[in-house]
N, C-alpha and C positions, 0 to 999 in steps of 0.2 A: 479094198485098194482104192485108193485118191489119185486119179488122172490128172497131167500137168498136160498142159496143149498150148503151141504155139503157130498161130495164125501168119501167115509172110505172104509174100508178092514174089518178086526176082531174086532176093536178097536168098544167099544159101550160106555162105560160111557162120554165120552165128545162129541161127537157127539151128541148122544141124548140130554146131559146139554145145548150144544151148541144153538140146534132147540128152545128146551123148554124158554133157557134163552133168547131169542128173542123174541119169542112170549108172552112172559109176559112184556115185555118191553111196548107192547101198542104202537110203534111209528103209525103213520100215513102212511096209504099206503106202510106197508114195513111186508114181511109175512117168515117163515123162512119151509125148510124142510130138509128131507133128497133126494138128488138124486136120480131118477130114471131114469136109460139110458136106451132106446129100439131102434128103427132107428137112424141111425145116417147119415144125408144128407149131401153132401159137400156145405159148405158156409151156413148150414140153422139152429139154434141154438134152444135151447130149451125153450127160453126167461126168463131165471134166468137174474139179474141184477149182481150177486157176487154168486162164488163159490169158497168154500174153498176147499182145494185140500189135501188130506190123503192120497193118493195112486197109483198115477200113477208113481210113483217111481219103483213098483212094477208090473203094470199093463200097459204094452206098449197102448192098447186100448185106456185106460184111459185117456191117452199124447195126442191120438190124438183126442180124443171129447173133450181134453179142448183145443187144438188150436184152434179147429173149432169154439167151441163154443165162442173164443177170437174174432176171425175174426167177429163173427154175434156181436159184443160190449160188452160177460159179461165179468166184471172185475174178473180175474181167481189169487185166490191166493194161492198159488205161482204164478207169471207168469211162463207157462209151457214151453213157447221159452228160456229163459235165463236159467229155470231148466235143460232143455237138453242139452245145451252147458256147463253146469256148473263142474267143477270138486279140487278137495281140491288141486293139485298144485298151480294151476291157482290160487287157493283163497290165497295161501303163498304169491305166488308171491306180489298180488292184497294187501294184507298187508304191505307187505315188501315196495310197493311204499308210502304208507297212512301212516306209520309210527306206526304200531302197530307191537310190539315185536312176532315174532312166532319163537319157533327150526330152528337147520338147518334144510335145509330139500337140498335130491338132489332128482332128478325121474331115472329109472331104467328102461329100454326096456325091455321088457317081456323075460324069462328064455327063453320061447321055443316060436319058428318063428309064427306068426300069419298062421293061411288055408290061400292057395292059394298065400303066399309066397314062397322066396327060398332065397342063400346066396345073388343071384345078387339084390334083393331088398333092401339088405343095405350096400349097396356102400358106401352110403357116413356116416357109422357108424365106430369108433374106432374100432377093437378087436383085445386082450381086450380092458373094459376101463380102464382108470387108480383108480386101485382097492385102491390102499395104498395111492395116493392120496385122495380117495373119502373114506376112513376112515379114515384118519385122520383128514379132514375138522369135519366130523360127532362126531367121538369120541366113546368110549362104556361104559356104556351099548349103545344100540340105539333102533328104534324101524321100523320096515318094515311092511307096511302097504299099501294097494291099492290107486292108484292114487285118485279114482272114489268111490263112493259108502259108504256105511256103515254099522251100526250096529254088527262092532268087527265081521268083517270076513276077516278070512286071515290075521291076524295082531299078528305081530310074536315079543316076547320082547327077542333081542339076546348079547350076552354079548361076541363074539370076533368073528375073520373072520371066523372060522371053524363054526362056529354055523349057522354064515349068510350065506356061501356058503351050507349050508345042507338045510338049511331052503328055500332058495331063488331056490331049484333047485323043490321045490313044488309048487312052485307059479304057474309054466305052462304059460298059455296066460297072466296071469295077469301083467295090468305094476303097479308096484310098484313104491313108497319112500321109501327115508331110513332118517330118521332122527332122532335126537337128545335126547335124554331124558333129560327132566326137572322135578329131585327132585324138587316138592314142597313143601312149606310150608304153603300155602293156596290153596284152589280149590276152583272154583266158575261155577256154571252153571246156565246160563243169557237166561231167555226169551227175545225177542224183537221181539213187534209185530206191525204191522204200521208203523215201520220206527219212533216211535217216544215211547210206551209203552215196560219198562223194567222191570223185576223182575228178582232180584240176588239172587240166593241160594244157600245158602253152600251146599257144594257137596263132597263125599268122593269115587271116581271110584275105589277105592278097595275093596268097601264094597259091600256083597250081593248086587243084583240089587234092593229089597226091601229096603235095607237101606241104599242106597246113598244120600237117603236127611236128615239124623239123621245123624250129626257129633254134635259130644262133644266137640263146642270148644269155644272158648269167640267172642265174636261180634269183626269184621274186624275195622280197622282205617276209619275214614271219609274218608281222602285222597287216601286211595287203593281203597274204594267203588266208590269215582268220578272218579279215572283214567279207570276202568273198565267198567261203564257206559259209561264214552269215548268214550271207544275204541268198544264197544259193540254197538253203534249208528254209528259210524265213520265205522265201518264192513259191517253192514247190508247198509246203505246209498251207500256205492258203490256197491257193488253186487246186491242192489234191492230188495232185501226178505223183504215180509209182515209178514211173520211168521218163528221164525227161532231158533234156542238155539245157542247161543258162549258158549265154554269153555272156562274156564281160569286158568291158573296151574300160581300159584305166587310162582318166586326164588327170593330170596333177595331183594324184595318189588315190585319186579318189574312181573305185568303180562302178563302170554306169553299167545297166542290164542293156543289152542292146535286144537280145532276141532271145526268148525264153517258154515260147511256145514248141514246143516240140517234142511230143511225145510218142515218138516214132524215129528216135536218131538214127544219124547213121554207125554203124555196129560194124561194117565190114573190114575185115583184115589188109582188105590191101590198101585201105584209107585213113584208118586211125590207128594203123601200126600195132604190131603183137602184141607188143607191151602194155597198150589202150586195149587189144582186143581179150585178154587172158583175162583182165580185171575186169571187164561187162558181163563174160561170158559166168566166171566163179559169182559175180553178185549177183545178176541174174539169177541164175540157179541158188543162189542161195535166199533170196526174195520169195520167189517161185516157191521154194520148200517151205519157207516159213508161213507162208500166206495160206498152204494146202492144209499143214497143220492145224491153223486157226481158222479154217475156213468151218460155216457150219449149214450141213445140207441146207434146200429150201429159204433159207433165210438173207437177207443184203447182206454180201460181201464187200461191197462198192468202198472205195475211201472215196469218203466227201470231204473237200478242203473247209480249212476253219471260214473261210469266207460262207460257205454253205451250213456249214452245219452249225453254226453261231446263230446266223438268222432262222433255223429251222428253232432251235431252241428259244429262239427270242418271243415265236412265233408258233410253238406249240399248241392246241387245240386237247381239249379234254377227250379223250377215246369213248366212245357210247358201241353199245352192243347192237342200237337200234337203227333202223335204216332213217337218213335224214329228213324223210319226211315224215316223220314219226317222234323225232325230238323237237317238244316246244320249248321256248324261251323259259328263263326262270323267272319267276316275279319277281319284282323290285320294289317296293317304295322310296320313292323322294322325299329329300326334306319337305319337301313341302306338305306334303299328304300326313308324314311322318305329328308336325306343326296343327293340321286340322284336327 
């Protein structure tokens, strides 16, 4: 029998749909629950097959029972190794090569010196930086926002330099972006789960946090809806996320990513409406089964995005049986030697 487990915090209505809708499913040898952590041994796992991951965003613990529990073979989703490396520049950046539109964006060294800093630890830092350069690339209004992290904290909408120097002198440790505002004309907020299951919802972020899935507007163009699925597979594919939400702010037909880190959406019924919630909960579980299926004891379950797993390839090492201080180099000759 192959255990499904789902890790949470406060969050109950999809959790529980999640369990339940699994277990009515009937598959064969495949059983679903919610998480119970108690000892937690190095190297030694709980023997779930897949675990979906709610909370170790929030719960450093958490991060690390599901490494562990990666190492013993359960497929952990999110992978909780790429999740800890993971941060929304990086994810600009990571766009900017794949060719999906996002804001300017620059990063910002934290206002105030990191503990156990001092001036000589940034030697090799400008100051200043060049401020009127790095607004004018931007433009204003803009928006200042944490490198790292989520759920509209810290996130400042400023409309000239006096505003951003007032605002950016509260930030403290935090390292910030500064980027670009995109009026749009469409918003879109995109499920993508497995790497291969989307659902595009119109989306209004000005509106009550209740009513951001109720906009009054007429049905999107085919061809917006395909470029967005696009670019919503083509996102998640290289970063690796099983479970994840893209935003999408449309200017002049064209969609930009505005926020696309998040691999811990929000799921609950009474905010992304039944119709949103009936479709997370059946692909979830349907992800969920298929991942237990193909899941194989002992062994990495992990999806590693093509950004990772390209350069592991690029960068493969010949496998030796012998401990590394025990393999010597291979001899070589030079031309030159070759020549005498």
């Amino acid at each position: 029998m192959k255990k499904i487990g789902i890790l949470h915090g406060m969050e109950r209505s999809f959790p529980q749909a999640f369990v339940e809708r699994i277990n009515k499913m009937g598959v064969k040898d495949i059983t679903a629950e919610l998480v119970m952590v108690d000892m937690v041994q190095q190297g030694v796992g709980d023997g779930y097959a897949v675990i979906i991951d709610r909370i170790s965003q929030d719960v450093p613990f958490y991060r690390a029972y599901l490494k562990n529990a990666a190492i013993d073979g359960t497929c952990v989703l999110n992978n909780p190794f790429w999740w800890s490396a993971d941060e929304k520049f990086f994810n600009n950046a990571l766009a900017v090569k794949i060719g999906v539109a996002v804001p300017k964006t620059v990063i910002l060294p934290s206002q105030e010196k990191p503990a156990d800093t001092s001036d000589a630890s940034f030697s090799n830092l400008k100051y200043p930086l060049s401020w009127e350069k790095i607004f004018n690339h931007i433009g204003w209004p803009a928006y200042m926002k944490p490198h790292s992290g989520g759920g509209w904290k810290s996130v400042y909408k400023l409309n000239n330099m006096e505003e951003f120097f007032k605002s950016y002198a509260e930030t403290n440790q935090l390292v910030m972006m500064l980027q670009e505002e995109i009026i749009f004309d469409d918003y879109f907020r995109c499920y993508c789960l497995n790497g291969k299951y989307v659902r595009i919802m119109q989306y209004e972020p000005r509106n009550p946090s209740d009513l951001r899935y109720v906009v009054n507007k007429g049905p999107a163009s085919e061809k917006l809806l395909m470029k967005v699925h696009h670019d919503v597979l083509a996102l998640n594919s290289a970063l690796g996320y099983d479970f994840n939400t893209v935003e999408m702010a449309v200017r002049n037909g064209i969609p930009y990513a505005i926020d696309f880190c998040n691999p811990a959406p929000d799921a609950d019924v009474k905010s992304v409406g039944q119709e949103n919630f009936e479709w997370v909960v059946e692909h979830a579980a349907k992800m969920a089964v298929e991942r237990a299926q193909m899941q194989k004891p002992g062994k990495d379950n992990l999806t590693w995005g093509t950004f990772v797993s390209n350069a592991a390839k690029a960068n493969t090492v010949t496998k030796v049986n012998k401990p590394i201080s025990e393999v010597k180099p291979k001899k070589t000759t030079s031309k030159i030697e070759k020549r005498r």
